[in-house]
C-alpha positions as CSV (number, residue, x, y, z in Angstrom):
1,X,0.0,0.0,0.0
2,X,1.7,3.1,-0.8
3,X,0.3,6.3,-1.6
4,X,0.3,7.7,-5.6
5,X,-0.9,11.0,-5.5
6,X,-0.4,13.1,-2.2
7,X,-2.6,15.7,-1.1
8,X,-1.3,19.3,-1.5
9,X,1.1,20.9,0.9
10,X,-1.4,23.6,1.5
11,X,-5.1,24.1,1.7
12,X,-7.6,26.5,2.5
13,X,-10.0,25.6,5.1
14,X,-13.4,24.6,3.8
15,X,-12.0,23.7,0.4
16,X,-11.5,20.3,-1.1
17,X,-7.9,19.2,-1.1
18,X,-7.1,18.7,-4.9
19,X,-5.7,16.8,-6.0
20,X,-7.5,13.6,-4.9
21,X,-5.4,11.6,-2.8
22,X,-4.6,8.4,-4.0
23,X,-3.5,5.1,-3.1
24,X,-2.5,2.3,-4.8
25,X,-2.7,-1.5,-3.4
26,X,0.1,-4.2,-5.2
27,X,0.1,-7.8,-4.7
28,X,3.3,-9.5,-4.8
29,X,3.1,-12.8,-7.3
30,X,3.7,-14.8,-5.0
31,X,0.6,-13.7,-2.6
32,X,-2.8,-15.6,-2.8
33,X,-1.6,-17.6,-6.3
34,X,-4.8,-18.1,-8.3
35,X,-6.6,-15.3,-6.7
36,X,-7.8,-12.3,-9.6
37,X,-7.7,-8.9,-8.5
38,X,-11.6,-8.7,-7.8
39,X,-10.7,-11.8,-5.0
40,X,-8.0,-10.1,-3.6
41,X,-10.1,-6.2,-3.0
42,X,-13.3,-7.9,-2.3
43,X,-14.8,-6.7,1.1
44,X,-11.8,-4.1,1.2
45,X,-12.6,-0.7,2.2
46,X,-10.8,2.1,3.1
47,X,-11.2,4.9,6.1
48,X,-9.4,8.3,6.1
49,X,-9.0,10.4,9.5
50,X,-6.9,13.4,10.2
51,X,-4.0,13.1,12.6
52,X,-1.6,15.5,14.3
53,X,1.9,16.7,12.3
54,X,4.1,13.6,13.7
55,X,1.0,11.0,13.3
56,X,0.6,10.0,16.6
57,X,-2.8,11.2,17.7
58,X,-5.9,11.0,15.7
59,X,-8.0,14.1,15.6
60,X,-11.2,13.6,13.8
61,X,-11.6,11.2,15.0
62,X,-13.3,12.0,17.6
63,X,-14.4,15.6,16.1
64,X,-17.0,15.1,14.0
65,X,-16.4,19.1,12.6
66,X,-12.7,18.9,11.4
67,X,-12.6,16.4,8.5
68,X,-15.7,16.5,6.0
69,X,-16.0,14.4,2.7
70,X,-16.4,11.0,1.7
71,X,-14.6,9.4,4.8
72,X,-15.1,5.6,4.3
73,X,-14.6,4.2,0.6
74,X,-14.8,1.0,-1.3
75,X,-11.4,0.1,-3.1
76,X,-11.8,0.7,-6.7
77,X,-10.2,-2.8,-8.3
78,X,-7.5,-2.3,-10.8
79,X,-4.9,-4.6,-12.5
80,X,-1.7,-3.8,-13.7
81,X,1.2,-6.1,-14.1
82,X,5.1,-6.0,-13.9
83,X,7.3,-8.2,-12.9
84,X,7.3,-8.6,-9.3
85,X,4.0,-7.6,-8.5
86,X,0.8,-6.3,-9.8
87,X,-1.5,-3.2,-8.6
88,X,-5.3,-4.9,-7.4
89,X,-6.6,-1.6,-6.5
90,X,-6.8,1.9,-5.4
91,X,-8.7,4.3,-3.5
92,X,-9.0,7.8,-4.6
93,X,-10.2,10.6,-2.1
94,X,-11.7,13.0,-3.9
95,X,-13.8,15.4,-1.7
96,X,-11.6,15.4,1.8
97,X,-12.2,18.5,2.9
98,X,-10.4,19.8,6.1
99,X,-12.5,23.0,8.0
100,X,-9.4,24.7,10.2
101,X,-6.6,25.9,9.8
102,X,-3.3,23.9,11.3
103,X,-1.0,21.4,10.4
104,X,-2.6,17.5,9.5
105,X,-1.8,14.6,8.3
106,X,-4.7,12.4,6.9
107,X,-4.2,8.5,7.9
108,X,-5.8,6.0,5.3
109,X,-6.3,2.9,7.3
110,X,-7.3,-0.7,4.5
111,X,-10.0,-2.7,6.5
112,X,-11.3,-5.8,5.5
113,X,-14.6,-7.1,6.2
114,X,-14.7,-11.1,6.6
115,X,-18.1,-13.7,7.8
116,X,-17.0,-15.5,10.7
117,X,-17.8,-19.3,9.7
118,X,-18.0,-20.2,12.7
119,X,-22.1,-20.1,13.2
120,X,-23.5,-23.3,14.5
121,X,-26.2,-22.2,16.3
122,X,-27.7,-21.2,12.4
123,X,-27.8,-17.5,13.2
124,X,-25.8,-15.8,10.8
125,X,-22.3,-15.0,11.7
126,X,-21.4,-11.1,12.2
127,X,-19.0,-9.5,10.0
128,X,-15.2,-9.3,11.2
129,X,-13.0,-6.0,10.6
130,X,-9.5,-7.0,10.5
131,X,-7.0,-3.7,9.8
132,X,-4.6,-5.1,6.8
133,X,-2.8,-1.6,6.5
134,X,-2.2,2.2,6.6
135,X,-0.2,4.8,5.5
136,X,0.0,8.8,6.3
137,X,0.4,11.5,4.1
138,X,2.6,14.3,3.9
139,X,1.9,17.3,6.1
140,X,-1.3,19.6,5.2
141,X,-0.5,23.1,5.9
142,X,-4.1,24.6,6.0
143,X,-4.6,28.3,5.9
């Protein structure tokens, strides 16, 4: 998971941060052999916060006023091959808006959404979240 298209340096408050942020999602070959890129995304989805300068404490969360957009996303499947590894997806941010001025860092955290199998009781199982990855962005100096 590495990130393809950073968001800009600087930003007006209120504004949409442009351009989208993206991030791309490679396989290595040797991962999941047989698996297509649609098996390997599937219940994948992504969720964006804001965090402090140095990434260690998130911010909105909990403030439900700082960070406005679309904040959870699908991954958008893709498939593009080299040698070592091909890309299976990306997620592209396109309306992340942050409303005051400081200095952020957005954190885009890849959850997956599994069934648990494990029903015997023949109620059906609830979903499991399982966190397979983040990265941060560059620094977001917004005016």
């Amino acid at each position: 998971m590495h990130i393809l298209v950073q968001p800009p340096h600087e930003a007006r408050s209120g504004h949409v941060l442009t351009p989208a942020t993206t991030v791309s999602l490679r396989s290595h070959q040797s991962d999941g052999e047989g698996e297509n890129a649609a098996d390997k995304v599937a219940g994948c989805w992504a969720f964006v916060s804001v965090v402090t300068e140095d990434g260690s404490t998130s911010l909105a969360p909990p403030s439900t006023t700082l960070l406005s957009g679309t904040l959870v996303d699908s991954v958008r499947e893709t498939s593009s091959h080299n040698e070592d590894d091909e890309e299976v997806g990306r997620i592209l941010l396109e309306n992340i808006t942050i409303n005051q001025p400081g200095e952020y860092r957005l954190h885009i955290s890849l959850l997956r959404m599994a069934d648990s199998s494990d029903a015997e009781d023949g109620i059906s199982p609830l979903p499991t979240v399982m966190n397979v990855g983040s990265v941060l962005t560059h620094v977001v100096h917004v005016m």
